[in-house]
PQR file with spaces between the fields and no chain letter, atoms N, CA, C, O and H, PARSE charges and radii, in Angstrom:
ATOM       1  N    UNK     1     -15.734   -8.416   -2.838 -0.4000 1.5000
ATOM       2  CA   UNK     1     -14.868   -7.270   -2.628 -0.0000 2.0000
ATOM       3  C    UNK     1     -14.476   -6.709   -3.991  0.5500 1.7000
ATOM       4  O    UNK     1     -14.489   -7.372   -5.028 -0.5500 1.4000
ATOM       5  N    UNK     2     -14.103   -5.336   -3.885 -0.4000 1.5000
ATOM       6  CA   UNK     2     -13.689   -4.534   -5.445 -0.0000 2.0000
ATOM       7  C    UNK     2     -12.586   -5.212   -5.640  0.5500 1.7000
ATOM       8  O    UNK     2     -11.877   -5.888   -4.896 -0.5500 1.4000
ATOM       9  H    UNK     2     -14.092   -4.798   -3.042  0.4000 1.0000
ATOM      10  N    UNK     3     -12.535   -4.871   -6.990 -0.4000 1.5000
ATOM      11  CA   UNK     3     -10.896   -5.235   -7.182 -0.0000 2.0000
ATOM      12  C    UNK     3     -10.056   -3.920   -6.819  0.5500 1.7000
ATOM      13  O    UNK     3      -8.977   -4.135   -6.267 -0.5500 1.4000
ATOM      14  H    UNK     3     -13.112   -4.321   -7.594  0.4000 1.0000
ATOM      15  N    UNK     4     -10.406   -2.602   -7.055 -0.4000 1.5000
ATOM      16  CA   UNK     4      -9.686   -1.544   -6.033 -0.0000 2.0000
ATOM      17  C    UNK     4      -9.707   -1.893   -4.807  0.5500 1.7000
ATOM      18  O    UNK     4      -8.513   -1.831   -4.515 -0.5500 1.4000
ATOM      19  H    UNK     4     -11.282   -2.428   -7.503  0.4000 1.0000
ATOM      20  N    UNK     5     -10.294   -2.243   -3.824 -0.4000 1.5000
ATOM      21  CA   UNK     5      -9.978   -2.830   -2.609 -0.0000 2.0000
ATOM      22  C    UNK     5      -8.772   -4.002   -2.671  0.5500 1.7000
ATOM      23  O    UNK     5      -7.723   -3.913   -2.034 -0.5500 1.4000
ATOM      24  H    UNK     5     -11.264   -2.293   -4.061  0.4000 1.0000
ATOM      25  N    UNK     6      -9.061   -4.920   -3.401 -0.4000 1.5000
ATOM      26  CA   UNK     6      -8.407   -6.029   -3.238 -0.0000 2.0000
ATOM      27  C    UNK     6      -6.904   -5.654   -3.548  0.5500 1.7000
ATOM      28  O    UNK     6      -6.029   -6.127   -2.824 -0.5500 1.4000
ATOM      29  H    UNK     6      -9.914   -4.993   -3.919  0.4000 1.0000
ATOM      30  N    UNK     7      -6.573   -4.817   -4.605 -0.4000 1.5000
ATOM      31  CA   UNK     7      -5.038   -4.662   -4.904 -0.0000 2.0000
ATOM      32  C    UNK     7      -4.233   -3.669   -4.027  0.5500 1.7000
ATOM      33  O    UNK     7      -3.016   -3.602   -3.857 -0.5500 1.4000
ATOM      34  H    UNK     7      -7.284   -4.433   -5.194  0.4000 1.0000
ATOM      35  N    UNK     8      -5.479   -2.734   -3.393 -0.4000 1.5000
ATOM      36  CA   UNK     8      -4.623   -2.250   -2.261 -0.0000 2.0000
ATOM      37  C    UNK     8      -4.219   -2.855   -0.950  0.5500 1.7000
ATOM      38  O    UNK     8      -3.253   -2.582   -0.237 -0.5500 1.4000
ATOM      39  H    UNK     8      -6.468   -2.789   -3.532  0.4000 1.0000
ATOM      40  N    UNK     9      -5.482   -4.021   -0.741 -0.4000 1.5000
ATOM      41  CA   UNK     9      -5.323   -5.046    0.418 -0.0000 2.0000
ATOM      42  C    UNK     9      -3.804   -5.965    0.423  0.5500 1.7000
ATOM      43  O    UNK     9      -3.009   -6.170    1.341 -0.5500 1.4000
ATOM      44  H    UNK     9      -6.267   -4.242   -1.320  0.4000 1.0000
ATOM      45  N    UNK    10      -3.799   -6.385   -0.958 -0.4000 1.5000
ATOM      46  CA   UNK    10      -2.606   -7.032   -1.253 -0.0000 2.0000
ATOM      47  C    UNK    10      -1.334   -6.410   -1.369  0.5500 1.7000
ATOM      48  O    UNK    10      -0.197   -6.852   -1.206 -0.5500 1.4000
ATOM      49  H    UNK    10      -4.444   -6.219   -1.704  0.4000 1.0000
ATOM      50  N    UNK    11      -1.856   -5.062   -1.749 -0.4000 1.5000
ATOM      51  CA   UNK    11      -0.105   -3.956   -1.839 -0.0000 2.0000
ATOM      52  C    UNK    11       0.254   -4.093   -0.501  0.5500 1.7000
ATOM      53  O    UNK    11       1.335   -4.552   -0.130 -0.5500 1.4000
ATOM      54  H    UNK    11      -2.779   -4.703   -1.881  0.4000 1.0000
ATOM      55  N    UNK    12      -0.769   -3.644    0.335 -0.4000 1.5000
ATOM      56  CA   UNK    12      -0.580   -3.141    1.963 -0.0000 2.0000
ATOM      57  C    UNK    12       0.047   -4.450    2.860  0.5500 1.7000
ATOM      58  O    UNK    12       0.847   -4.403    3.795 -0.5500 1.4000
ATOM      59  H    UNK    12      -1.647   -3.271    0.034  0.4000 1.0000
ATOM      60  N    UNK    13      -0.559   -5.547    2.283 -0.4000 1.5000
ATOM      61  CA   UNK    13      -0.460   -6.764    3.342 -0.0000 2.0000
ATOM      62  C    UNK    13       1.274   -7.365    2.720  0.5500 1.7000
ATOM      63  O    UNK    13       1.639   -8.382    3.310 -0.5500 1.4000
ATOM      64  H    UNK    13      -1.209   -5.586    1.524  0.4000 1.0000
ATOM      65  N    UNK    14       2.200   -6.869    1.728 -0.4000 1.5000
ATOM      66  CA   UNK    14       3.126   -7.384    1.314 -0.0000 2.0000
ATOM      67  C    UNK    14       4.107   -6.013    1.660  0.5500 1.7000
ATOM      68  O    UNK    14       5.336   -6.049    1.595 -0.5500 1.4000
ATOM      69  H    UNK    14       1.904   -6.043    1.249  0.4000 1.0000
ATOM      70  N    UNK    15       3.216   -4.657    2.086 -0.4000 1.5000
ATOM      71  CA   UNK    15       4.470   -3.336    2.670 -0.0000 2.0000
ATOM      72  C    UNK    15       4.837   -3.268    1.597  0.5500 1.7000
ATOM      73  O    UNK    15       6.053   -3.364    1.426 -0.5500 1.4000
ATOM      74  H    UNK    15       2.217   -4.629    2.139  0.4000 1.0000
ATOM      75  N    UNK    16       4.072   -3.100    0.578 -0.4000 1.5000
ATOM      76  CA   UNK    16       4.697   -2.353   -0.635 -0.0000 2.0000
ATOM      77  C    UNK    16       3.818   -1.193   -1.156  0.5500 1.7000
ATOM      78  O    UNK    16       2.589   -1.239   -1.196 -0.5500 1.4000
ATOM      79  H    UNK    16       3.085   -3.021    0.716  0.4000 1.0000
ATOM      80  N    UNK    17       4.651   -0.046   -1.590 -0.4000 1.5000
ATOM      81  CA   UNK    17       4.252    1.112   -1.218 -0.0000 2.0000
ATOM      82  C    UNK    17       3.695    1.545   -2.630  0.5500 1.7000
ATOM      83  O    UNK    17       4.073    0.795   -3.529 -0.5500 1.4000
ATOM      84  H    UNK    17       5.650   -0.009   -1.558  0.4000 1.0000
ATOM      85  N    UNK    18       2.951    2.497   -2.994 -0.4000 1.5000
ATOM      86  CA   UNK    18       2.634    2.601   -4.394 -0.0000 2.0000
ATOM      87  C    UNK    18       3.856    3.215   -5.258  0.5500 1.7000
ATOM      88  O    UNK    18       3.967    2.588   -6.311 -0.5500 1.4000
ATOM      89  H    UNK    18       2.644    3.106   -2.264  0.4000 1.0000
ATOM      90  N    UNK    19       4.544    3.968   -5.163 -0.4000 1.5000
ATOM      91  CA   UNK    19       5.614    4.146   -5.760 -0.0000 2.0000
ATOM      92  C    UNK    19       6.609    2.975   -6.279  0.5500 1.7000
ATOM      93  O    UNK    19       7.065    3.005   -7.422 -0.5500 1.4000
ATOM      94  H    UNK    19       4.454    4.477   -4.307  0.4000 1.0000
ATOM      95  N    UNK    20       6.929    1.889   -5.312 -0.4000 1.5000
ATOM      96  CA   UNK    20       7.409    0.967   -5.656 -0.0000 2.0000
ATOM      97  C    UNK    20       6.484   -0.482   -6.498  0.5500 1.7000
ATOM      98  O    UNK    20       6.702   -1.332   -7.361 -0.5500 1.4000
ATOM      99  H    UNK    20       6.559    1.864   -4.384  0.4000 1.0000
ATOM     100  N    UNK    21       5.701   -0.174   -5.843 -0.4000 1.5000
ATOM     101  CA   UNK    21       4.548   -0.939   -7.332 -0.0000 2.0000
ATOM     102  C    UNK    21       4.297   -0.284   -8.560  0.5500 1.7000
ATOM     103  O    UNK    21       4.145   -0.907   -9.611 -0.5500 1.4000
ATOM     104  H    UNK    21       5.523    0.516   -5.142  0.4000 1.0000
ATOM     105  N    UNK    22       4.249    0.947   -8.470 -0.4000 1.5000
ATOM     106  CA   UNK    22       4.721    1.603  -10.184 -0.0000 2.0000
ATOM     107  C    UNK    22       6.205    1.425  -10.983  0.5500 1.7000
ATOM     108  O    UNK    22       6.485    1.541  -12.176 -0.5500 1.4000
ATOM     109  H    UNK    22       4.373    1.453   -7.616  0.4000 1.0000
ATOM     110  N    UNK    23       6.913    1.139   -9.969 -0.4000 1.5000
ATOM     111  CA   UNK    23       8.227    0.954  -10.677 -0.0000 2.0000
ATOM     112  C    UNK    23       8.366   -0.626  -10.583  0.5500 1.7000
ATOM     113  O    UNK    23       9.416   -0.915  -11.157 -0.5500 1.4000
ATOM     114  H    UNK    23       6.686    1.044   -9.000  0.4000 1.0000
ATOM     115  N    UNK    24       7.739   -1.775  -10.094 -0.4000 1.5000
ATOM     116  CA   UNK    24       7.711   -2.715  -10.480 -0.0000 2.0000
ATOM     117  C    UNK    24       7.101   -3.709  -11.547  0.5500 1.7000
ATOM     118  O    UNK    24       7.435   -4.811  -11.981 -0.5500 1.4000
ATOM     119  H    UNK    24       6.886   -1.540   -9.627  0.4000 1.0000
ATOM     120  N    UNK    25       5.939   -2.732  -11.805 -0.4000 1.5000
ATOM     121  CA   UNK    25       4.437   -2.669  -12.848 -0.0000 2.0000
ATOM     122  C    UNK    25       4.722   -2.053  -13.880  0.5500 1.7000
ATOM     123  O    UNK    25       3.983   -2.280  -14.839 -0.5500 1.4000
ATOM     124  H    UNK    25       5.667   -1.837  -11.453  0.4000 1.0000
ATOM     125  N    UNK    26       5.717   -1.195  -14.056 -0.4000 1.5000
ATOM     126  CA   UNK    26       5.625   -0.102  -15.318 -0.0000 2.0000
ATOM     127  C    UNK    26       4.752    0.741  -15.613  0.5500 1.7000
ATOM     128  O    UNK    26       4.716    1.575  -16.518 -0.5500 1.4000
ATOM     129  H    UNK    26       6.317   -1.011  -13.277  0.4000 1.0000
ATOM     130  N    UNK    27       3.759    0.390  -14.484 -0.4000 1.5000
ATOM     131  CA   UNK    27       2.115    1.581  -14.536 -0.0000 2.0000
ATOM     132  C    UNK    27       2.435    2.597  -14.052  0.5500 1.7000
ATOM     133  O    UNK    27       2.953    2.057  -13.075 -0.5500 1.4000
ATOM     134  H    UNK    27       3.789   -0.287  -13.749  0.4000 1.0000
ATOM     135  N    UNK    28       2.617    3.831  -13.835 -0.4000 1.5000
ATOM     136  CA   UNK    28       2.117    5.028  -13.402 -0.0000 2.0000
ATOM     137  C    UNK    28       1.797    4.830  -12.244  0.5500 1.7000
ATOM     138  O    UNK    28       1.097    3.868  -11.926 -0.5500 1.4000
ATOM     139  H    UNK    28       2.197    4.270  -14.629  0.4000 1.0000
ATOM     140  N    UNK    29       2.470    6.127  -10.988 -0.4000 1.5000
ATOM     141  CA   UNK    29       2.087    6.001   -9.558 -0.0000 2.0000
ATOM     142  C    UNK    29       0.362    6.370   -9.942  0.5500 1.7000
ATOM     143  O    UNK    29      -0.531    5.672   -9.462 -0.5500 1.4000
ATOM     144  H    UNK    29       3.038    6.908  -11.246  0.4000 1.0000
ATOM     145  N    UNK    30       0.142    7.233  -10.614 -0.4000 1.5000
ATOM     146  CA   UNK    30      -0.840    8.085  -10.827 -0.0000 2.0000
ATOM     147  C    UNK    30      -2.305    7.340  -11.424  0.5500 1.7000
ATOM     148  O    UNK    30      -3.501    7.527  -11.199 -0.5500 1.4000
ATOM     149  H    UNK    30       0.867    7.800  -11.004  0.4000 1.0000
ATOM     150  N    UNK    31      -1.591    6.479  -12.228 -0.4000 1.5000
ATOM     151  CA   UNK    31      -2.936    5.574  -12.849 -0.0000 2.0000
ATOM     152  C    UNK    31      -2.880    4.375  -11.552  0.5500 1.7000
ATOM     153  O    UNK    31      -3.776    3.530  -11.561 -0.5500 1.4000
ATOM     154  H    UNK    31      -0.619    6.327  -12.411  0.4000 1.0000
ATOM     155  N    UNK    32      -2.331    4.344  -10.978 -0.4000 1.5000
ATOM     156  CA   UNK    32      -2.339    2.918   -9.966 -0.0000 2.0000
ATOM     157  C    UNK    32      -2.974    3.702   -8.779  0.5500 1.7000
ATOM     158  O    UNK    32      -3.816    2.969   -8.260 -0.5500 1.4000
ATOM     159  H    UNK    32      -1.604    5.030  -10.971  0.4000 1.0000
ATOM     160  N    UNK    33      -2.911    4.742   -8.234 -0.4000 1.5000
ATOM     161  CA   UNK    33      -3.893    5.933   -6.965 -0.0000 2.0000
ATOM     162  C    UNK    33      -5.078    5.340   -7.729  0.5500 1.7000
ATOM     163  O    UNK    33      -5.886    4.535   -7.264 -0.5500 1.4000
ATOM     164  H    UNK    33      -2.227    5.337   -8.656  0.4000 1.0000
ATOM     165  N    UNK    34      -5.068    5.994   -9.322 -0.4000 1.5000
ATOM     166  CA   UNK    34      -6.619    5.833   -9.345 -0.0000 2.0000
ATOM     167  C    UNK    34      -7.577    4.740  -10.183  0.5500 1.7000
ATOM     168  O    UNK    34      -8.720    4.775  -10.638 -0.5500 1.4000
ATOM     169  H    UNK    34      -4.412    6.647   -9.699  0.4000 1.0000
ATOM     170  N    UNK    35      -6.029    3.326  -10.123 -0.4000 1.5000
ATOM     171  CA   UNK    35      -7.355    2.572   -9.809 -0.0000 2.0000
ATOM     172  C    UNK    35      -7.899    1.996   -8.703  0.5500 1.7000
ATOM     173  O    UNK    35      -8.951    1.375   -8.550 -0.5500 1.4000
ATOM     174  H    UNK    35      -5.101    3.297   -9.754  0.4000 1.0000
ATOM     175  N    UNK    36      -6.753    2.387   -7.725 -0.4000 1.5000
ATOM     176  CA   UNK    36      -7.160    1.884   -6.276 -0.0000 2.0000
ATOM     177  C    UNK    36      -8.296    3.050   -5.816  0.5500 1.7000
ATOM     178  O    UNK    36      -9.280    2.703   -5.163 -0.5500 1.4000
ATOM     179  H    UNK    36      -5.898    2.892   -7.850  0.4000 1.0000
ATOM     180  N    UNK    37      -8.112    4.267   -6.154 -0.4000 1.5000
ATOM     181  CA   UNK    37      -9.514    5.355   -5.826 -0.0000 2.0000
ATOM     182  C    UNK    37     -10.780    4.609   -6.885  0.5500 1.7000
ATOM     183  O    UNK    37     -11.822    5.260   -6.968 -0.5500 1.4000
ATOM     184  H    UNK    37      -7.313    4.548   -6.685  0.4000 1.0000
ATOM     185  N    UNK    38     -10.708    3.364   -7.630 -0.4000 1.5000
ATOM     186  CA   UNK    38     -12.177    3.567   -8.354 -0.0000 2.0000
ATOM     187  C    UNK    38     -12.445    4.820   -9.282  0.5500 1.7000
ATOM     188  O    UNK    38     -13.531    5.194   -9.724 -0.5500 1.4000
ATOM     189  H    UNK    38      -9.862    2.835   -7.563  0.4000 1.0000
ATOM     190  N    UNK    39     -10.936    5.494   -9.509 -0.4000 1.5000
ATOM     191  CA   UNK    39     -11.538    6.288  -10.678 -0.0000 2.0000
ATOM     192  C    UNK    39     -11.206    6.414  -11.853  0.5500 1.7000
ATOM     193  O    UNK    39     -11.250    7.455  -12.509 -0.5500 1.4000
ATOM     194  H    UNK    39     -10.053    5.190   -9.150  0.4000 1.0000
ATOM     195  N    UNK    40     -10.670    4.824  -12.382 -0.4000 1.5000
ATOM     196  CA   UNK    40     -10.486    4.281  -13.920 -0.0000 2.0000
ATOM     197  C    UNK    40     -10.127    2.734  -13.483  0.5500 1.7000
ATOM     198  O    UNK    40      -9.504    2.159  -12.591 -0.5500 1.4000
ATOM     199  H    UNK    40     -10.635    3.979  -11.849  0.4000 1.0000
ATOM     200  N    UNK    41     -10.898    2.410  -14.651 -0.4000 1.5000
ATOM     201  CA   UNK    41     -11.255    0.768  -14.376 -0.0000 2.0000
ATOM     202  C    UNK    41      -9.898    0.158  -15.205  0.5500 1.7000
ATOM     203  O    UNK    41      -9.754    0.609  -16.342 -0.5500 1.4000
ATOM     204  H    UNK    41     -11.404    2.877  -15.376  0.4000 1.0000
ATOM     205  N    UNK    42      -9.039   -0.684  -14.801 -0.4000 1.5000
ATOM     206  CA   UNK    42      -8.069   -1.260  -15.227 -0.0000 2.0000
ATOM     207  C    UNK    42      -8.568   -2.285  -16.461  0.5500 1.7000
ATOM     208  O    UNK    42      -9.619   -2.924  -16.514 -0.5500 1.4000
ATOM     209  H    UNK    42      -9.155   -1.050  -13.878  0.4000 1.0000
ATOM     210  N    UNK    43      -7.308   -2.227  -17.583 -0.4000 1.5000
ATOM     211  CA   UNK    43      -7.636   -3.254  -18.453 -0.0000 2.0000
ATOM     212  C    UNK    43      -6.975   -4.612  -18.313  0.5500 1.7000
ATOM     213  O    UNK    43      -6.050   -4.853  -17.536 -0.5500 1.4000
ATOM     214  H    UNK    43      -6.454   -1.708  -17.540  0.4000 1.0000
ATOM     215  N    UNK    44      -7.441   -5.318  -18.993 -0.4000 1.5000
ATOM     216  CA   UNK    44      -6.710   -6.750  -18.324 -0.0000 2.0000
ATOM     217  C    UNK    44      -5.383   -6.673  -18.306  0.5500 1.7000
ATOM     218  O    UNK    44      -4.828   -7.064  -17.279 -0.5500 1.4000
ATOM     219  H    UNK    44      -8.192   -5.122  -19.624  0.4000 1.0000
ATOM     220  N    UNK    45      -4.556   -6.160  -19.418 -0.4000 1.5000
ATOM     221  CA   UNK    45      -3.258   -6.360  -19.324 -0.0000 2.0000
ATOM     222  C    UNK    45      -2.596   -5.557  -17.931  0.5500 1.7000
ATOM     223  O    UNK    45      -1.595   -5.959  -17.338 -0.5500 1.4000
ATOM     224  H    UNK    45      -5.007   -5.842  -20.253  0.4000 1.0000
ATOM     225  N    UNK    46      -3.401   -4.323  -17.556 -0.4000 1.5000
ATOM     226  CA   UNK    46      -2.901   -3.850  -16.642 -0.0000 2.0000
ATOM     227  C    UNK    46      -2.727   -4.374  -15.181  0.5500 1.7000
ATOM     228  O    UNK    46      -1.770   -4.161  -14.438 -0.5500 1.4000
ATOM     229  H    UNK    46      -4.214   -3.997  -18.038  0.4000 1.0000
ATOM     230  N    UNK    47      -4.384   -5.451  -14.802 -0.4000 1.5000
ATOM     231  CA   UNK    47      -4.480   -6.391  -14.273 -0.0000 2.0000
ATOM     232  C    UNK    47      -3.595   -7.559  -13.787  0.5500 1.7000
ATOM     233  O    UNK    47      -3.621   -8.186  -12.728 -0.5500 1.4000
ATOM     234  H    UNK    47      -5.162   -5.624  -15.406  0.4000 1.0000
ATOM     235  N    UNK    48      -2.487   -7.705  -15.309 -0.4000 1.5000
ATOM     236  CA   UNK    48      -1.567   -9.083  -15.167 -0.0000 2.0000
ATOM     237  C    UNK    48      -0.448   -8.494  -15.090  0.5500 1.7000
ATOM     238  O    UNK    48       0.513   -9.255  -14.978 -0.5500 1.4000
ATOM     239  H    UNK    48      -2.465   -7.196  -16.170  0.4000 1.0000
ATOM     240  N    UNK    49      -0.127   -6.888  -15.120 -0.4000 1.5000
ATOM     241  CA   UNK    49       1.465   -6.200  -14.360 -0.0000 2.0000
ATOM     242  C    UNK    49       1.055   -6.043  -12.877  0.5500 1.7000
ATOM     243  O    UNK    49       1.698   -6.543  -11.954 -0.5500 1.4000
ATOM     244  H    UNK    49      -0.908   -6.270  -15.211  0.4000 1.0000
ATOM     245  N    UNK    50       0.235   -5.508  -12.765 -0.4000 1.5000
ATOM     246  CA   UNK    50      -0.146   -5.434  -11.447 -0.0000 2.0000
ATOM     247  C    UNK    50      -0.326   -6.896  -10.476  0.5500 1.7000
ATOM     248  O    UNK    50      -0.200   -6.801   -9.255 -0.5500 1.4000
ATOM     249  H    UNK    50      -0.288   -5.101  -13.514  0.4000 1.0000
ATOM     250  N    UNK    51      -0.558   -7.928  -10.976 -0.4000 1.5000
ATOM     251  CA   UNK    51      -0.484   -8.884  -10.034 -0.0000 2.0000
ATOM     252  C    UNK    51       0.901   -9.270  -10.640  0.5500 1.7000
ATOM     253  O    UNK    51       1.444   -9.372   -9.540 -0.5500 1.4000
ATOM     254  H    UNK    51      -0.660   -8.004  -11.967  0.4000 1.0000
ATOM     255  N    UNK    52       1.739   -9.518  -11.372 -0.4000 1.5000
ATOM     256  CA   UNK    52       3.152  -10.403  -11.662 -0.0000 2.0000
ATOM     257  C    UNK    52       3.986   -9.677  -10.937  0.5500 1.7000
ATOM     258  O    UNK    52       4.982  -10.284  -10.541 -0.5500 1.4000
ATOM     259  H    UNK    52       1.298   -9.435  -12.265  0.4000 1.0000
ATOM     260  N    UNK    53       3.823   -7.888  -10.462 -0.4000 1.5000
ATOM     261  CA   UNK    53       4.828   -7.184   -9.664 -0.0000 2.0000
ATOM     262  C    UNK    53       4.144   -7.330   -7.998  0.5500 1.7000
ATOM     263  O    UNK    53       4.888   -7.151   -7.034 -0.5500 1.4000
ATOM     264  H    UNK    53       3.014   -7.396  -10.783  0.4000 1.0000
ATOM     265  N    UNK    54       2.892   -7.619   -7.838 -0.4000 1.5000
ATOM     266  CA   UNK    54       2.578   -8.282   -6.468 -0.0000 2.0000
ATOM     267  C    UNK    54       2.689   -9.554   -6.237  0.5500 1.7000
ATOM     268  O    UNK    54       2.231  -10.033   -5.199 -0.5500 1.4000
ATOM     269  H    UNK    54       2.287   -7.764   -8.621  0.4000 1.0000
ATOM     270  N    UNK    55       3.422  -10.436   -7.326 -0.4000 1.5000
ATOM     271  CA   UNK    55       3.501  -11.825   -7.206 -0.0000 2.0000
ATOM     272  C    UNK    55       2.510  -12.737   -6.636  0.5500 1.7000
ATOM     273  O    UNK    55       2.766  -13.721   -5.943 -0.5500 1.4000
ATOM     274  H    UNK    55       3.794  -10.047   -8.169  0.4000 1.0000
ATOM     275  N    UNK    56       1.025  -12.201   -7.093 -0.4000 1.5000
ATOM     276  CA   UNK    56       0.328  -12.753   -6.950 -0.0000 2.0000
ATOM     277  C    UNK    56      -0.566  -13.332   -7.909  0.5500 1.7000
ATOM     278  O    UNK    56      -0.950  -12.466   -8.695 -0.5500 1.4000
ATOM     279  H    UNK    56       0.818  -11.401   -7.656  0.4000 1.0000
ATOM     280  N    UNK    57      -1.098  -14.592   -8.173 -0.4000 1.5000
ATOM     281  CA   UNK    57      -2.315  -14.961   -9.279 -0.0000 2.0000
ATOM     282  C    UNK    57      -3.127  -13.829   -9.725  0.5500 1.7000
ATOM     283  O    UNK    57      -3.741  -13.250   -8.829 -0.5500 1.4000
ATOM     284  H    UNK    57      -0.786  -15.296   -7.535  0.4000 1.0000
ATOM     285  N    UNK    58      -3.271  -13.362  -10.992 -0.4000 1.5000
ATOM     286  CA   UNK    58      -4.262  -12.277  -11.254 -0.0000 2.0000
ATOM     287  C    UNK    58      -5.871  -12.634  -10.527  0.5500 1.7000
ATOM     288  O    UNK    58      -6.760  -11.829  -10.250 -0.5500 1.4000
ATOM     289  H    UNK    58      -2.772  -13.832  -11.720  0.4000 1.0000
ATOM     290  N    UNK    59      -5.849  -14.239  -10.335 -0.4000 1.5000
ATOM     291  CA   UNK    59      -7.983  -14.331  -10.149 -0.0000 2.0000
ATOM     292  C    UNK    59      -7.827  -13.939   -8.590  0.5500 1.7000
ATOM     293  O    UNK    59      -8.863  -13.753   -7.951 -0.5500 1.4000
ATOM     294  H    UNK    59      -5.126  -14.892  -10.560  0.4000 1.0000
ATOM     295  N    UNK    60      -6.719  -13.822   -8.023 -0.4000 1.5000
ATOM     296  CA   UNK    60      -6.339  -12.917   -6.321 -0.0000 2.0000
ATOM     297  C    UNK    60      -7.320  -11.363   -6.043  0.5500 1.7000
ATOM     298  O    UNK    60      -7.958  -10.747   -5.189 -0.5500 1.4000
ATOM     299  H    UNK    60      -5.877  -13.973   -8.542  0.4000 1.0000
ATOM     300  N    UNK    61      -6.814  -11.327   -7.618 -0.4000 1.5000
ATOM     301  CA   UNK    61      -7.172   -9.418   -7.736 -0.0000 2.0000
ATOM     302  C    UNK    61      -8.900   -9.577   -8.112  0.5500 1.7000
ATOM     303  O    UNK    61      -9.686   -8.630   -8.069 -0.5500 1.4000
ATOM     304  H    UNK    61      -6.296  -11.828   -8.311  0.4000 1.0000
ATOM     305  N    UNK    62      -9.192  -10.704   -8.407 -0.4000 1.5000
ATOM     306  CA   UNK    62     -10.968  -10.683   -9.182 -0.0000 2.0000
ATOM     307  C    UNK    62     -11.921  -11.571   -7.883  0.5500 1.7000
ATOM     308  O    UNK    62     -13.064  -11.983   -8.079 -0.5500 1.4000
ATOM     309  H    UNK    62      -8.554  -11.474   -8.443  0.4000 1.0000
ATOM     310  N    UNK    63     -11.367  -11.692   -6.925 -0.4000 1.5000
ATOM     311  CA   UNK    63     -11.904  -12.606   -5.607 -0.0000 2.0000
ATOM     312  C    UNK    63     -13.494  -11.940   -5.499  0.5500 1.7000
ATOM     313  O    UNK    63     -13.802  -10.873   -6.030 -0.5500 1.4000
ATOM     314  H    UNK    63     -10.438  -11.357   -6.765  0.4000 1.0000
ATOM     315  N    UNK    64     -14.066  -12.465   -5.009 -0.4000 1.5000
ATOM     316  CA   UNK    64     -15.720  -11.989   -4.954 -0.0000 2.0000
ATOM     317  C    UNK    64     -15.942  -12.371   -3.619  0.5500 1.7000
ATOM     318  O    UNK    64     -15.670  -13.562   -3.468 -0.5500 1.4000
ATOM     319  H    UNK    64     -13.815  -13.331   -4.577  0.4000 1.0000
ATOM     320  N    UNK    65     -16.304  -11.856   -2.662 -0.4000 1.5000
ATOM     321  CA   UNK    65     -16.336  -12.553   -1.209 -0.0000 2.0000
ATOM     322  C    UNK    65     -17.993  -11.920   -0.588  0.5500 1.7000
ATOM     323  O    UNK    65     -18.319  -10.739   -0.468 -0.5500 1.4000
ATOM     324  H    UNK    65     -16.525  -10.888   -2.784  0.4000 1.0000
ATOM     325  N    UNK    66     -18.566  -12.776   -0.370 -0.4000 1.5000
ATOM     326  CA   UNK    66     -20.181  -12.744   -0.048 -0.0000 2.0000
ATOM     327  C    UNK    66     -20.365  -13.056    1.234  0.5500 1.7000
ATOM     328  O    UNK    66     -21.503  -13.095    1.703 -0.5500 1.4000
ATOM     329  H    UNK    66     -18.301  -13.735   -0.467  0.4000 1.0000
């Protein structure tokens, strides 16, 4: 699975809304749309706000499922 899939799977499955994951992340509603649209690839650090404000393990967000 993407990791744009996966962090919206995990926003959605905890009812947290993107607005409130930008203000928990310090990222941008705007850069967080588009890395969940696949249209800018996150850098790691952005990777480890984005999972510490979903309180989840960052390797959550890198899952590979076959």
């Amino acid at each position: 699975m993407r990791v744009e899939i996966l962090i919206r799977n995990i926003r959605e499955n905890k009812n947290i809304k993107l607005d409130k994951l930008a203000e928990l992340s310090g990222i941008s509603k705007g850069t967080l749309s588009k890395i969940e649209r696949n249209e800018q690839q996150p850098k790691l650090i952005t990777m480890l706000l984005i999972a510490k404000a979903l309180k989840c393990n960052i390797t959550e967000l890198y899952k590979i499922h076959f």
